[in-house]
N, C-alpha and C positions, 0 to 999 in steps of 0.2 A: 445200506449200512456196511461202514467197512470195520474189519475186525483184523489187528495186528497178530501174528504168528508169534509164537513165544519163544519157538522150538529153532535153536539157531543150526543155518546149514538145509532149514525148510522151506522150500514155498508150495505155492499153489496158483494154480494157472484155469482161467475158462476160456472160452469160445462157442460162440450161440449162431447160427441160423435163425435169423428172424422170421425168412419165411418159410420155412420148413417147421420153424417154433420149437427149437429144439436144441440142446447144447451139449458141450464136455467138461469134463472136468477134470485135472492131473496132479496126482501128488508128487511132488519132484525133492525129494531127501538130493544134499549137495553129495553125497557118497550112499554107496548102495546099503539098504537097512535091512535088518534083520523083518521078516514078516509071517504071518498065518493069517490063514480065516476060516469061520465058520455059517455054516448055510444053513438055515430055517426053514425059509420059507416054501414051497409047493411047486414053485416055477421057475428057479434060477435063471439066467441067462449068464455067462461065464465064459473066460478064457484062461487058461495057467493058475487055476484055482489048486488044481489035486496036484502042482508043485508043490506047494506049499502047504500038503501036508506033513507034518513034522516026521513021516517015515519017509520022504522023497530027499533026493543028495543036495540039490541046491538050498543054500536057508538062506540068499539074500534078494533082493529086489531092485530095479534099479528106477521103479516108478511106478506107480496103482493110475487104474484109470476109472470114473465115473462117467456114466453116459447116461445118452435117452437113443434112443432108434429103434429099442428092441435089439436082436439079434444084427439088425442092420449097425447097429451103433458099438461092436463088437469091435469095425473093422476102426474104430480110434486108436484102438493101442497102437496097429501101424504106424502110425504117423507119430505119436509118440516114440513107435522106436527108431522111425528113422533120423528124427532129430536123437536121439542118445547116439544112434550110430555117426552120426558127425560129430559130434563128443566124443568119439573113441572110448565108449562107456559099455558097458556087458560083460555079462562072463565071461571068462577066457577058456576057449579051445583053441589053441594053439594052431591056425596063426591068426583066427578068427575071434571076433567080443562077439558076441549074442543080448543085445539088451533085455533083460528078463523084466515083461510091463505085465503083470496079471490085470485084467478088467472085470468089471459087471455094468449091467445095461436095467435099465428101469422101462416099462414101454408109456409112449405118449406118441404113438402113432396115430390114434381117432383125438385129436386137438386141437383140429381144425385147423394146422398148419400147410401148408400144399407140399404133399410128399411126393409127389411127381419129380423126381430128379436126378429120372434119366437114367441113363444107363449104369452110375455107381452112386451111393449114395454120399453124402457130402461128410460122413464122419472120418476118416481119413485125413483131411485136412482141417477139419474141428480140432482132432488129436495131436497134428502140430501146430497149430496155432495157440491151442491150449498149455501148451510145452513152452512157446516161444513169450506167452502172455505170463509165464509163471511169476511170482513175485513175495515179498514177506510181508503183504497184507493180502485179505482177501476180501472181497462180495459177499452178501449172502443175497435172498429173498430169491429172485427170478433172476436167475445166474447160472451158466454153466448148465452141468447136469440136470437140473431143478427148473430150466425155462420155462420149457413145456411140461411139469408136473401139475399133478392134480391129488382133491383126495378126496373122499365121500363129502367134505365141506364145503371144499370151493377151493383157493388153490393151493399145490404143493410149492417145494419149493427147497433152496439148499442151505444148508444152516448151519453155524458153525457155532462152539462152546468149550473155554479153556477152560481147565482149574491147573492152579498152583499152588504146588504141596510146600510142606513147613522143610521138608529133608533138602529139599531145591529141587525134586524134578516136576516135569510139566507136562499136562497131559491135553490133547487135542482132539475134538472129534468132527468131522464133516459128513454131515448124511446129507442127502440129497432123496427127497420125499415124495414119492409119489400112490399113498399107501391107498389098500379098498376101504380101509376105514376110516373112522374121524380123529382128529387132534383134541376136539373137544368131547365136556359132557354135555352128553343128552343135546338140549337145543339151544344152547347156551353157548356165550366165546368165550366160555372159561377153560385153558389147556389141562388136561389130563396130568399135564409136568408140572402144572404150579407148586405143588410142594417141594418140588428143586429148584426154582428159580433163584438167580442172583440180583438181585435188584429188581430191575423193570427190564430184561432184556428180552422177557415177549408180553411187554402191556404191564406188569405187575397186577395181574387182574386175581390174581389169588384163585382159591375152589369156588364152586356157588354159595350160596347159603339165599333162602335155604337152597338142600340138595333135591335137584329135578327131579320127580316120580320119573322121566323118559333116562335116566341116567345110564342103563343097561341093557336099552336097547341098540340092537345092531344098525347101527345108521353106516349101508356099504354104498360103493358105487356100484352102478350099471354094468353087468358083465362081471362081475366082482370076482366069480367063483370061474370062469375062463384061464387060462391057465396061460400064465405071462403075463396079462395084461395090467399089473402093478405093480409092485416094489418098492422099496424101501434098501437104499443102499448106502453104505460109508465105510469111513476110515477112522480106525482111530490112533495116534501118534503121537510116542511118547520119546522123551530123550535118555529116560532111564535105559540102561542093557538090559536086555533078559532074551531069552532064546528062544527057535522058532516053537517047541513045544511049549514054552512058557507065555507066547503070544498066543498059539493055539488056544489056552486054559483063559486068557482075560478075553479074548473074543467069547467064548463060551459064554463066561461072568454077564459081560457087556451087551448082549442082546436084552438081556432085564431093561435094559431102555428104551424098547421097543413096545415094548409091554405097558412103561410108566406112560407113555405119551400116545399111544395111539390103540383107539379100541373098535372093533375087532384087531387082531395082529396076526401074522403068520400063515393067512389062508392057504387054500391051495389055489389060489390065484398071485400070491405076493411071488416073488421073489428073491424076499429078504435075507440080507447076506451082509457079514460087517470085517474089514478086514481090519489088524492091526500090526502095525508098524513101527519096529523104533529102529531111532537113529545112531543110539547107542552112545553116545556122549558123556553121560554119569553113570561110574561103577559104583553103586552100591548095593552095601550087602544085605540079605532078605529079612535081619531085626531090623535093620532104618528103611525099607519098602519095603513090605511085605508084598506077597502077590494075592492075597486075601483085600488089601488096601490100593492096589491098583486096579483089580477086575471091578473092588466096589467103587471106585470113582470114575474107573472108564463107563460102566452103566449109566451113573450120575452125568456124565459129559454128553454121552446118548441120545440120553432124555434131553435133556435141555437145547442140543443142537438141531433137532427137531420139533420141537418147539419153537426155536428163537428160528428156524430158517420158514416154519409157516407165516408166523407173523411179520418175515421181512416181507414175504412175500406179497401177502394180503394190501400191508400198510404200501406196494406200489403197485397195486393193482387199479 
């Protein structure tokens, strides 16, 4: 399923190892974006994350990365930045750019892909091919970060979900899925998110009815409570301006989507971590978006991108 970008000046780029089973994923803003993120989950895996706390000097970004390898899959932003550095793109220190890439890594190393490879592992050049592969539409399902995902159901997967607001700005989320819990309830393929859906864009399957007596049971994966060995990670990007503390505050908001679509959530085996980005393109002022109305739809884009990226998944599996 392809899904068009809304957010002009955005794209988004993958690149997968088939036999390693495993991908990247790059958000590539055409000028550097204002960004934050906020961490949950038990087991992070992260690079240039505590830049981008709102008390650090730099507030701009020149590209987020999504992975699988684990801490192996860390070494993508490389390559992401050495394509910026042929761009002549980074910070400037004088007489030097610094491309500034923050990453997170989700693990899908036991997925029975052949990780034997060798002496470096092949994310590095996932990361620029992912760069060079960028575009204003994207994949979702088994794509990118999300190849090799899994999730206590069966597979993960990366997924993406616009909304567009009445004022004109537009909000974007890409998670990339590989949680210890389930999407649905209880024993059922009914999504935990259906009460956010738009249309049919994971099945229109609606809630149960009736609702499962197993509805609250913890349905985890193997290893669940291992520390790394899942997560749940993404981006969410808007064109409205708002600043790196005011990104800090909608990431906050915006985990509630984490919450809506997958149960258990936030182990201390996840990783879960969601960064937000804008590109900064619409000034307006906080009576015509509020940031009460952006945190609550970035949560609502959350849920449903997770969602909508299991079911691409499933349906090409």
């Amino acid at each position: 399923m392809n899904i068009d970008i809304p957010i002009a000046g955005l794209r988004i780029g993958h690149a997968v190892d088939e036999k390693v089973r495993s991908g990247t994923t790059v958000i590539l803003p055409e000028q550097a974006a204002t960004a934050s993120v906020h961490i949950v989950g038990g087991s992070p895996g992260t690079r240039e994350t505590e830049l981008l706390n709102p008390q650090q000097v730099v507030e701009q970004v020149d590209a987020i990365v999504l992975s699988g390898g684990s801490a192996f899959g860390l070494d993508a932003a490389t390559g992401v930045q050495a394509w910026l550095r042929e761009q002549n793109r980074g910070y400037s220190v004088p007489p030097v750019r610094i491309p500034i890439v923050p990453a997170a890594i989700l693990f899908d190393l036991t997925n029975d892909g052949d990780k034997d490879w060798g002496t470096y592992p092949p994310y590095r050049e996932l990361g620029y091919d992912a760069t060079q592969n960028a575009a204003a539409s994207t994949a979702t399902g088994k794509v990118g970060a999300g190849y090799g995902a899994t999730t206590a159901a069966g597979p993960g997967g990366l997924g993406v979900a616009v909304e567009q607001l009445e004022c004109g700005a537009s909000i974007l989320a890409i998670m990339a899925v590989n949680a210890a819990g389930s999407p649905y309830v209880g024993s059922t393929d009914h999504f935990w998110a259906s009460a956010f859906e738009h249309g049919t864009e994971f099945g229109g399957r609606g809630l149960p009815q009736p609702w499962p007596a197993d509805a609250t049971k913890a349905n985890t994966k193997d290893g669940h409570s291992a520390a790394g060995m899942n997560t749940t990670i993404g981006v969410v990007i808007t064109d409205a301006v708002i600043t790196k503390l005011e990104a800090k505050q909608i990431a906050v908001m915006a985990h509630d989507g984490f919450a809506r679509a997958l149960y258990p959530v936030h182990s201390p085996g996840d990783g879960d971590l969601l960064f937000v980005m804008s590109t900064g393109q619409l000034d307006l002022d906080r009576e015509t978006l509020t940031l009460l109305s952006l945190g609550t739809l970035a949560a609502n884009t959350v849920t449903r991108a997770i969602a909508q990226g299991i079911y691409a998944a499933t349906a090409s599996s």
